[in-house]
Each structure stands twice: as structure tokens, then as C-alpha cells.
DSSP file (Angstrom, degrees, kcal/mol; ACC not computed):
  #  RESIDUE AA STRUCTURE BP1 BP2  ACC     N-H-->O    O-->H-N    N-H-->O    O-->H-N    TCO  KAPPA ALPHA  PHI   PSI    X-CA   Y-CA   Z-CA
    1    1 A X              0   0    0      0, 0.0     2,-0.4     0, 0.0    13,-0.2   0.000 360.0 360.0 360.0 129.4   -1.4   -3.8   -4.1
    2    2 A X  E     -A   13   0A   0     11,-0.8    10,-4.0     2,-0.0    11,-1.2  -0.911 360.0-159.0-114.4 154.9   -5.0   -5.7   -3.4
    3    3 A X  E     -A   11   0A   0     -2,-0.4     8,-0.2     8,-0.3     2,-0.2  -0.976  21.5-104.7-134.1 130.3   -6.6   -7.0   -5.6
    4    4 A X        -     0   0    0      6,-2.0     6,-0.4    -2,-0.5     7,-0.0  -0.143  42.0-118.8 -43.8 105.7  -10.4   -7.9   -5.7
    5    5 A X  S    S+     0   0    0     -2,-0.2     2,-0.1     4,-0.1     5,-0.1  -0.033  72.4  40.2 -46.5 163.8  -11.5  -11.7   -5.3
    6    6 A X  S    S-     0   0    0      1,-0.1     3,-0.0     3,-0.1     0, 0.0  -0.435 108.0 -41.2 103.4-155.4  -13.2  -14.1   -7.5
    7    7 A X  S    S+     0   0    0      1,-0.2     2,-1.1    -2,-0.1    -1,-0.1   0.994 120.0  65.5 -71.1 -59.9  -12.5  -14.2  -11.8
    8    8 A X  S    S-     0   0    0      1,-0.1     2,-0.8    -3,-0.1    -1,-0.2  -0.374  79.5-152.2-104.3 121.5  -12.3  -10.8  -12.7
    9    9 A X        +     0   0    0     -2,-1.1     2,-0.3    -6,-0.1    -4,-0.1  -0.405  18.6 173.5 -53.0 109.3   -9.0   -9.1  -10.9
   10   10 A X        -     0   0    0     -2,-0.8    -6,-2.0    -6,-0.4     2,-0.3  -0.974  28.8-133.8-117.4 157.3   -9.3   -5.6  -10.3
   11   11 A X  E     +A    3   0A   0     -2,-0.3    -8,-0.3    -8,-0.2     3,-0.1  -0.739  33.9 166.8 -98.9 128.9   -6.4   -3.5   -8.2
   12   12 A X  E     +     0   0A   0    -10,-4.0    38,-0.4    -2,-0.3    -9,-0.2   0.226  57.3  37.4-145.2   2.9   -8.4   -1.6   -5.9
   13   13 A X  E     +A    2   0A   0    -11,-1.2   -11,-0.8    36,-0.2    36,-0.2  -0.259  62.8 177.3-174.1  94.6   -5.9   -0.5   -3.6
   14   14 A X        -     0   0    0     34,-2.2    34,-0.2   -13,-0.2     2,-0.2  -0.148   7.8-169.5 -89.8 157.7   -2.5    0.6   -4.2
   15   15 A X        -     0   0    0     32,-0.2     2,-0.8    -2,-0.1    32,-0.2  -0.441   9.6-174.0-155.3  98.7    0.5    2.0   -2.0
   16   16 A X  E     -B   46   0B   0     30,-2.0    30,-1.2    -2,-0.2     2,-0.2  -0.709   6.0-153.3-112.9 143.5    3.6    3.4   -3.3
   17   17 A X  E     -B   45   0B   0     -2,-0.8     2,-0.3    28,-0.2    28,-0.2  -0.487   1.9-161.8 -73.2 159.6    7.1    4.7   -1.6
   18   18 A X  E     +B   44   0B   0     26,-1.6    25,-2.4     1,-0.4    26,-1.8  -0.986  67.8   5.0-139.2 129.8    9.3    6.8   -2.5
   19   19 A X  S    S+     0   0    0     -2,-0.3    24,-0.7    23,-0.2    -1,-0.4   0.883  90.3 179.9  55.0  97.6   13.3    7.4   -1.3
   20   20 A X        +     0   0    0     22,-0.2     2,-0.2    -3,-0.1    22,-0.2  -0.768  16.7 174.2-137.1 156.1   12.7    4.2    0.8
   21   21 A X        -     0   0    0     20,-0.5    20,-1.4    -2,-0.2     2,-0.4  -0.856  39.9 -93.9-154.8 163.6   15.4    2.2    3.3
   22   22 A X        +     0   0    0     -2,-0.2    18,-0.2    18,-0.2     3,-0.1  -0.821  40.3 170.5 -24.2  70.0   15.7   -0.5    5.5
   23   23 A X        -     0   0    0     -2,-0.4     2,-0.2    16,-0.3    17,-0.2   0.542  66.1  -3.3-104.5  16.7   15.1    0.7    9.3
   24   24 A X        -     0   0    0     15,-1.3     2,-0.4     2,-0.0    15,-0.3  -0.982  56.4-166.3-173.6 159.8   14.9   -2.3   11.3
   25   25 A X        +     0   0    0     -2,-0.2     2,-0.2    13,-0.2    13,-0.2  -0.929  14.6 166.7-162.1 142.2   14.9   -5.7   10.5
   26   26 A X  E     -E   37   0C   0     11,-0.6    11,-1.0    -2,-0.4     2,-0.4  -0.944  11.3-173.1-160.9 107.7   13.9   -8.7   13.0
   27   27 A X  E     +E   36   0C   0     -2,-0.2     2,-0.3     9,-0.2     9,-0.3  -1.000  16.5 165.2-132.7 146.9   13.0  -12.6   12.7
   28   28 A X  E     -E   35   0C   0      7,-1.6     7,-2.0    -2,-0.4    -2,-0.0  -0.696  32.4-167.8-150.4 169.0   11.7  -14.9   15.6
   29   29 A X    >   +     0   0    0     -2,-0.3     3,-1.3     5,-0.2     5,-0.1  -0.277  43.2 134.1 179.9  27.7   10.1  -18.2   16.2
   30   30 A X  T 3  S+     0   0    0      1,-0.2     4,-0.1     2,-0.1     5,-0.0   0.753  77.1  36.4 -52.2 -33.2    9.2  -17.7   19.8
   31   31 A X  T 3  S-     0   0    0      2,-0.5    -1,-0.2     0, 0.0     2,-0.1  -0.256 124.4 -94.9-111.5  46.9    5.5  -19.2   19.4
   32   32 A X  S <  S+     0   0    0     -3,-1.3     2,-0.2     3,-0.0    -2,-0.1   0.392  98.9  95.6 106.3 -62.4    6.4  -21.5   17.2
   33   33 A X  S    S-     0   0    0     -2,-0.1    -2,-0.5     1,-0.0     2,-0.1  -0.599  75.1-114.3 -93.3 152.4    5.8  -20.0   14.1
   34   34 A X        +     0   0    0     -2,-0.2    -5,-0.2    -5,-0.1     2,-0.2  -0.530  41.7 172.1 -54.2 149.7    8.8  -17.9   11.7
   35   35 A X  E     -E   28   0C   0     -7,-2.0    -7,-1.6    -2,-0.1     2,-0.4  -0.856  12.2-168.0-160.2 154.7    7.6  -14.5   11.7
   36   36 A X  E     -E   27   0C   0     -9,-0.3     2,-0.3    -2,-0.2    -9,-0.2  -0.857   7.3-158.6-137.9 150.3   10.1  -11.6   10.1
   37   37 A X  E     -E   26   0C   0    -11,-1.0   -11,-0.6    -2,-0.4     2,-0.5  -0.802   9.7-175.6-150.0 104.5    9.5   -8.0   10.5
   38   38 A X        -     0   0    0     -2,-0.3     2,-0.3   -13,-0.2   -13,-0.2  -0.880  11.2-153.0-120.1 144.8   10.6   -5.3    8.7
   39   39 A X        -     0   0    0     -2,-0.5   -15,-1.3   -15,-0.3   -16,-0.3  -0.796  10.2-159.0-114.9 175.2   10.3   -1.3    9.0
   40   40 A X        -     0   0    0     -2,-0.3     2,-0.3   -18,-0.2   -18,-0.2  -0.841   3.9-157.2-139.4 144.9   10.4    0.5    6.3
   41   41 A X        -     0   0    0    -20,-1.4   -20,-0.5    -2,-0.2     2,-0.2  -0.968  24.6-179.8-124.5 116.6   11.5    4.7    6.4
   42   42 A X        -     0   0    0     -2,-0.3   -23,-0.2   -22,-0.2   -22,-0.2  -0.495  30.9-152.8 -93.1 174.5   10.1    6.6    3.3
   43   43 A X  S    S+     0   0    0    -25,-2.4    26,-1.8   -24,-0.7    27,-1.5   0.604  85.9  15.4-111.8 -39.6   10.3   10.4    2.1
   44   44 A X  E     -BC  18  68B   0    -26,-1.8   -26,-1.6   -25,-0.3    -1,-0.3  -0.867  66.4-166.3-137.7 172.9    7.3   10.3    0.2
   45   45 A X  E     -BC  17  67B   0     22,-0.5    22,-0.7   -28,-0.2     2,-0.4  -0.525   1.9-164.1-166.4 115.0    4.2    8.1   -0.1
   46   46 A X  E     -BC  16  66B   0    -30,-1.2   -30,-2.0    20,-0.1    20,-0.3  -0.618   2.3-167.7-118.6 142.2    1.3    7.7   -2.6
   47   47 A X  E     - C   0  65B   0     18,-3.6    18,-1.7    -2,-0.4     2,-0.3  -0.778   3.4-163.0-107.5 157.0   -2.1    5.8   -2.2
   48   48 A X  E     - C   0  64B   0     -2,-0.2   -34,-2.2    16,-0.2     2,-0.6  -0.919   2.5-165.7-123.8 124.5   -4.6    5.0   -5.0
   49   49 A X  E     - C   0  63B   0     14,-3.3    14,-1.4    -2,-0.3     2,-0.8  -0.801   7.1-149.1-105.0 124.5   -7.6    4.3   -4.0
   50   50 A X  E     - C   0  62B   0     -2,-0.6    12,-0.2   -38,-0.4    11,-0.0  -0.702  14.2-136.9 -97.8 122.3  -10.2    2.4   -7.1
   51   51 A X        -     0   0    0     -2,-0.8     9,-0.4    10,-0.5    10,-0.3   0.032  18.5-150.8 -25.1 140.5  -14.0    3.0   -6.9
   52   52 A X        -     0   0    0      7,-0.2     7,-0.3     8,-0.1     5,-0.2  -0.760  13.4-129.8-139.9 134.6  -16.2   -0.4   -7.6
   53   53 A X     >  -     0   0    0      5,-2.0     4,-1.9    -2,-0.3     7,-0.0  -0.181   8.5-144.5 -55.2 157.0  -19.4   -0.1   -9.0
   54   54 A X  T  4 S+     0   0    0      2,-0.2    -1,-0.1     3,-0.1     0, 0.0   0.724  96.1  60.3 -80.6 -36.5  -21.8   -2.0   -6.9
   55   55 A X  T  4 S-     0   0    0      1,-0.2    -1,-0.1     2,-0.0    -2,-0.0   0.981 135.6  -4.5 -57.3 -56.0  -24.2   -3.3  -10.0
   56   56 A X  T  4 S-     0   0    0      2,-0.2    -2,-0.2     3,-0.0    -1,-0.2   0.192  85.8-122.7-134.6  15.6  -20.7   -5.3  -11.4
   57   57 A X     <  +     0   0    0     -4,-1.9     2,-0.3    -5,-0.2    -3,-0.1   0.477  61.0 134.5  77.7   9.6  -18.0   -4.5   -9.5
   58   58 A X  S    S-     0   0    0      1,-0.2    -5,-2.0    -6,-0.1    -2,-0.2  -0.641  72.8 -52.3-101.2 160.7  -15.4   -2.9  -12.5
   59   59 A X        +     0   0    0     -2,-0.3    -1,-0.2    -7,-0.3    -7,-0.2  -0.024  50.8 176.0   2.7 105.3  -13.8   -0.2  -12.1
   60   60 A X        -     0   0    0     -9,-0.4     2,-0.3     1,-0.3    -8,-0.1  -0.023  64.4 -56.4-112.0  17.3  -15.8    3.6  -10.9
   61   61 A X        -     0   0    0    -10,-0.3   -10,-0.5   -11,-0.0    -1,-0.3  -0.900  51.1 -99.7 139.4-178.3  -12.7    6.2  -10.5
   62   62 A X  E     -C   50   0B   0     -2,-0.3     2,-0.4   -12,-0.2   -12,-0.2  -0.992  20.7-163.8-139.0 149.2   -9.9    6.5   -8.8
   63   63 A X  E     -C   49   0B   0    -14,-1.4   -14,-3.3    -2,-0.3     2,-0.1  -0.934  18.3-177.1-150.0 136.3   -9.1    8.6   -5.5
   64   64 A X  E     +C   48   0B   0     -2,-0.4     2,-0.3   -16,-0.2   -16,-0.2  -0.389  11.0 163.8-107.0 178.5   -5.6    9.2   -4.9
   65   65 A X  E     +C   47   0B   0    -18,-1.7   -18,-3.6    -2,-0.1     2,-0.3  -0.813   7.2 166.3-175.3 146.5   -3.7   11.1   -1.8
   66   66 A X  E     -C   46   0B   0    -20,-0.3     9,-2.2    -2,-0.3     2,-0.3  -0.931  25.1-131.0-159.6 172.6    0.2   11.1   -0.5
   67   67 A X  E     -CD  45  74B   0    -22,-0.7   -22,-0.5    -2,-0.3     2,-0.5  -0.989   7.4-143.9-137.5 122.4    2.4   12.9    1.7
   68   68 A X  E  >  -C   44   0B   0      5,-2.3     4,-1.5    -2,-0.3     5,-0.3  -0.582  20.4-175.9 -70.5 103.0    5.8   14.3    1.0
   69   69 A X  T  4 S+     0   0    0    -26,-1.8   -25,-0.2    -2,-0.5    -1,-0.2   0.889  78.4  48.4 -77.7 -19.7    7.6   13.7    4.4
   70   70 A X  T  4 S+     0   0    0    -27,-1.5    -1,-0.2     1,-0.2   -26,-0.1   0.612 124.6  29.6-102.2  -8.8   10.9   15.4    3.5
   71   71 A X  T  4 S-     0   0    0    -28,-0.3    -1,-0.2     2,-0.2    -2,-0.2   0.490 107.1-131.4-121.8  14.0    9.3   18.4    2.1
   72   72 A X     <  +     0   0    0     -4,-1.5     2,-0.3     1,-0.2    -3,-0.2   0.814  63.6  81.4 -61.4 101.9    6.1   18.2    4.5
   73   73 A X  S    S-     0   0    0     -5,-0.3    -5,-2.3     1,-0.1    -1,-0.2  -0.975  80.6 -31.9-153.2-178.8    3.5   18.6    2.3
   74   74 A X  B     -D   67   0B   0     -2,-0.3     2,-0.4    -7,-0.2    -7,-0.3   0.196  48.5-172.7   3.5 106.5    0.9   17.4   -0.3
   75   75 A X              0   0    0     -9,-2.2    -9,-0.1     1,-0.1    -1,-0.0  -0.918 360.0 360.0-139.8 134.5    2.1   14.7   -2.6
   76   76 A X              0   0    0     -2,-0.4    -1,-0.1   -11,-0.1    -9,-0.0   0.314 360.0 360.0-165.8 360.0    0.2   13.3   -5.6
């Protein structure tokens, strides 16, 4: 999920999975830094996207989309 800076929070860009695992998993500190890495294998997966108006920024629609990997089609 993001969410919009400044006072008023809005969610403006969502992502979920569906029938989800663990397919790798990794952690290092080669430069220096921790850094952790994980992939992720899903079945399905669904975005929402939210409009924002430009005069005030709140909330103009929503436009959604996914993809069913296990049945390969359309998901929404």
C-alpha cells in the first residue's frame, strides 16, 4: 500500500496476493549495509489503482486490474 504525503493520508496504490509462499529467501552485508531479500510466488494478484483530483488531491475513482496465474486469466 502507498499512501499520499503531507496531512491528509490517502491510499493511492494498493497490491494484493493471493495463494502466496515463500520462494527464496536471502540476507547479506557485503557493502556494508544488511539488506534481506525475499521472493514471493503468487496464484493470483490484484492492483487498485486511486484517482487524485488535481484541485485538492482526495479521492477521483478507482481503477483496478489482476491476473489469475493459476487459471491464466482476468482477475478482479
Amino acid at each position: 500500500m502507498v499512501c499520499r504525503a503531507g496531512t491528509d493520508k490517502l491510499k493511492y496504490y494498493e497490491v494484493v496476493l493471493e495463494e502466496v509462499i515463500i520462494a527464496d529467501y536471502a540476507q547479506s552485508a557485503s557493502s556494508g549495509v544488511p539488506m534481506e531479500v525475499v521472493q514471493l510466488n503468487y496464484g493470483r494478484i490484484k492492483t487498485t489503482y486511486t484517482r487524485q483530483k488535481r484541485l485538492d488531491g482526495s479521492a477521483g475513482g478507482n481503477v483496478t486490474g489482476g491476473w489469475d496465474r493459476i487459471n491464466n486469466k482476468k482477475y478482479a
